[in-house]
C-alpha positions in Angstrom: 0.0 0.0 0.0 1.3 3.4 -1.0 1.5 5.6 2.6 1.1 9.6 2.7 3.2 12.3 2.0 3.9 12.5 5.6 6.1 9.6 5.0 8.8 11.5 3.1 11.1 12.5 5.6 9.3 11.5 8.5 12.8 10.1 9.6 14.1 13.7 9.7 11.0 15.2 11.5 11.4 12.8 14.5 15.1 12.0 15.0 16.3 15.8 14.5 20.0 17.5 14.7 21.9 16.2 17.2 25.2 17.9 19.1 28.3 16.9 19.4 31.4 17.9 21.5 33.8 20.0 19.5 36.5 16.8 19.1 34.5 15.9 16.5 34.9 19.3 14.2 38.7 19.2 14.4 40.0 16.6 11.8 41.3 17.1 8.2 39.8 15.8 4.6 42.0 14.5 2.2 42.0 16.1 -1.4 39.8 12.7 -2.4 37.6 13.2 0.6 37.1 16.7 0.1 36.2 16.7 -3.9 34.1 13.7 -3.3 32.5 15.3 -0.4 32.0 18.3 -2.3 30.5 16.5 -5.2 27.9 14.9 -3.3 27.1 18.0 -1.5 26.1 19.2 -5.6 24.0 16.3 -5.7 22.4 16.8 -2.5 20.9 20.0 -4.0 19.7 19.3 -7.2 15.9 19.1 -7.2 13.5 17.0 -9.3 12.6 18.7 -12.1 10.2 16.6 -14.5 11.0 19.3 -17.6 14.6 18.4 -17.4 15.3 15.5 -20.5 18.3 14.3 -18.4 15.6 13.6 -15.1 12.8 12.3 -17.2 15.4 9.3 -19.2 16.5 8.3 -15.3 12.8 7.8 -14.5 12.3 6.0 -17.8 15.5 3.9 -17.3 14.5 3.4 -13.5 10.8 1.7 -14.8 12.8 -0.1 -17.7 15.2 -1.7 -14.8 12.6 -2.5 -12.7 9.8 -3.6 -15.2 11.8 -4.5 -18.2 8.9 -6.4 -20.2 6.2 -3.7 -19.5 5.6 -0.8 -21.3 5.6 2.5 -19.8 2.3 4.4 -21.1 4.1 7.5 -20.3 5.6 9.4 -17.4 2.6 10.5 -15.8 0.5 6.7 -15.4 -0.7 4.9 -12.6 1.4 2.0 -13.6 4.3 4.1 -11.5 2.3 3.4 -8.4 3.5 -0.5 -8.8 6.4 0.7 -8.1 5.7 2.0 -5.2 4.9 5.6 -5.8 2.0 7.7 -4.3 0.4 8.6 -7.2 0.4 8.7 -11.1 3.1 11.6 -10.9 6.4 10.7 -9.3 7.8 13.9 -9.4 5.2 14.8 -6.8 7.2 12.5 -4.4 10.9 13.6 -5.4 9.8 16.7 -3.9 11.0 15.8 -0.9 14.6 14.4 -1.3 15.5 15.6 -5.2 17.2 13.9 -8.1 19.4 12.2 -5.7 17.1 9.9 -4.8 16.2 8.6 -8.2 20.0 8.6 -8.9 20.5 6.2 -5.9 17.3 4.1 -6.9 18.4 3.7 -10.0 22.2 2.9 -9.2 20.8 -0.2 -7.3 18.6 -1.6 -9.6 21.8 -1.5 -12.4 24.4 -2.5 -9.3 22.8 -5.0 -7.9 19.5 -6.2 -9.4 18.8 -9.8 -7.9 18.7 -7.6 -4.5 17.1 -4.9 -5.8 14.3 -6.7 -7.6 14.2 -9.2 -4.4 13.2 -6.3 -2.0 10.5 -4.6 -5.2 8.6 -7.7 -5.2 8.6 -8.4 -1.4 10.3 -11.6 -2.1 11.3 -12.8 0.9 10.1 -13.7 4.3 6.7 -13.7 5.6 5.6 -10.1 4.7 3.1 -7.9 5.9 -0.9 -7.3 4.8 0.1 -3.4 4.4 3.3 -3.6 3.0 5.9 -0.5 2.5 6.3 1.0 -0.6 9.0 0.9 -2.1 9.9 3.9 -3.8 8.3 6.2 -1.2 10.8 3.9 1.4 13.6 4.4 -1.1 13.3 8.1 -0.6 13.3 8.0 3.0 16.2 6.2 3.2 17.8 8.5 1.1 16.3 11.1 3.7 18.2 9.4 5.7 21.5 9.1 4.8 21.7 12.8 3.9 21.1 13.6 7.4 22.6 10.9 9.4 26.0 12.2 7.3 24.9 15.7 7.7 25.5 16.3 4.0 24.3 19.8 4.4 26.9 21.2 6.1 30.7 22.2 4.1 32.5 19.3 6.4 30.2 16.8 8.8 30.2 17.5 12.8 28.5 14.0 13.7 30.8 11.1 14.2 28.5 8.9 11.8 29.2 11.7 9.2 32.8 11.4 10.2 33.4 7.7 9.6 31.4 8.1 6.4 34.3 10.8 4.9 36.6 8.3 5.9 34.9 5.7 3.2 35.3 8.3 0.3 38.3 6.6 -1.0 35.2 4.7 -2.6 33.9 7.2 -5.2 30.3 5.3 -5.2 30.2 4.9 -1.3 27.0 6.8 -0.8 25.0 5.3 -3.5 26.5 1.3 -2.2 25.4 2.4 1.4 21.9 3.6 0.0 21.6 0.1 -1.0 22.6 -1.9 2.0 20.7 0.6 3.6 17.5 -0.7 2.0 18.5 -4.2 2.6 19.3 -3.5 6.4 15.8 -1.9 6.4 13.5 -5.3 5.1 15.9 -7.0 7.2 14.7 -4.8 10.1 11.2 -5.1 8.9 11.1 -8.6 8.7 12.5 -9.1 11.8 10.6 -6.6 13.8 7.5 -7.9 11.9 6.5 -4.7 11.0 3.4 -3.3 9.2 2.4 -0.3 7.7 2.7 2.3 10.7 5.7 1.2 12.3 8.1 2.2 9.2 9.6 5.0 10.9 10.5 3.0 13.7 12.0 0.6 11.1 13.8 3.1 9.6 15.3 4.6 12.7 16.6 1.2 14.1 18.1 0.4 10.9 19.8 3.9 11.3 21.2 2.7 14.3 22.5 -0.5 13.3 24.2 1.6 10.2 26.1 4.3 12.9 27.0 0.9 14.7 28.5 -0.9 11.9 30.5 2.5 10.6 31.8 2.8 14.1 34.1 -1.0 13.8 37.8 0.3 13.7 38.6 -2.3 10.7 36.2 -0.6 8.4 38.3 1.6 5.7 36.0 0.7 2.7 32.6 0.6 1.6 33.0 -3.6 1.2 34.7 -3.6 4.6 30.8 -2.9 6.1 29.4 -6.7 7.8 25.7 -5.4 5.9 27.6 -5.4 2.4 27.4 -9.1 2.3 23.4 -8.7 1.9 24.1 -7.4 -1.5 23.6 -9.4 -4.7 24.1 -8.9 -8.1 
């Protein structure tokens, strides 16, 4: 079932900014870091914007990957919501995250499709009568990430934000840790046997569990992560 708008960025809403002591401001990038840091910084900010040729062929190519023997009547249908959108018009929902989270969407359904089209399809375990959806949760979790690494700021204060920069030797870290994000998160769901209303909750232990897994001292890459092993191409 698709939920309501209140869903995008619900995450954000309830968790909010959190402070920490000034040990964690006082550290340097690398030239890598920094670029990469900056360059996702540049994504962060793009919005949606369904007149743009370059945003409507990644929505096409995002309903190709994930339906690749039905045709798309156009990109304004209510096939979309089989997907997992809100409504016919899925620009209405990238409202609240931007082109970045089509770009991550998208970057796990080429990167890793068996798990991608695993989690679409609600594939395994015993699953809920009011299921998430999925691209509304795909937002979310890109909700997430953005502010769990404080993306918004020129260099991140949090320490989850810190031992994220430390990752950027992996120039597609953020969009790998969008996907094990969402398999962390059905994990969570499955386990917590979850419906409908408890997604935030979901989403906020599976946060958790993400902050505790970038804390270990032996992780220096993206692979290095114990929840990168739930991947599958």
């Amino acid at each position: 079932m698709v939920g309501p708008l209140a869903w995008i960025g619900g995450i954000l809403s309830r968790s909010g900014l959190r402070r920490h002591d000034n040990k964690f401001t006082d550290y340097e990038l690398s030239p890598i870091q920094e670029q990469r840091l900056h360059r996702l910084r540049d994504r962060v900010l793009v919005p949606f914007d369904e007149t743009r040729p370059d945003h409507q062929e990644a929505l096409r190519a995002l309903w190709n990957c994930s339906f690749p023997d039905v045709h798309l009547k156009g990109l304004i249908s209510d096939q979309w919501k089989d997907l997992g959108w809100q409504g016919p018009n899925p620009s209405t929902d990238f409202r609240g995250c931007g082109f970045v989270s089509l770009e991550n969407m998208l970057f796990f359904a080429r990167t890793y499709p068996v798990s991608f089209h695993r989690l679409l399809f609600k594939q395994d375990g015993k699953r809920a009568t009011w299921e998430y959806p999925f691209a509304v949760a795909g937002i979310n979790i890109t909700f997430m990430l953005i502010q769990m690494f404080e993306l918004y700021l020129e260099k991140p204060r949090c320490l989850p934000g810190i031992n994220f920069v430390r990752l950027l030797g992996d120039e597609e870290a953020f969009d790998v840790l969008y996907c094990m994000a969402f398999e962390m998160m059905d994990a969570q769901w499955l386990a917590m046997q979850a419906s409908y209303m408890e997604f935030n909750e979901v989403l906020q232990v599976t946060r958790t569990q993400l902050e505790r897994e970038l804390s270990l001292e032996d992780v220096h890459r993206v692979r290095d992560l114990p929840a990168y092993n739930l991947l599958y191409k």
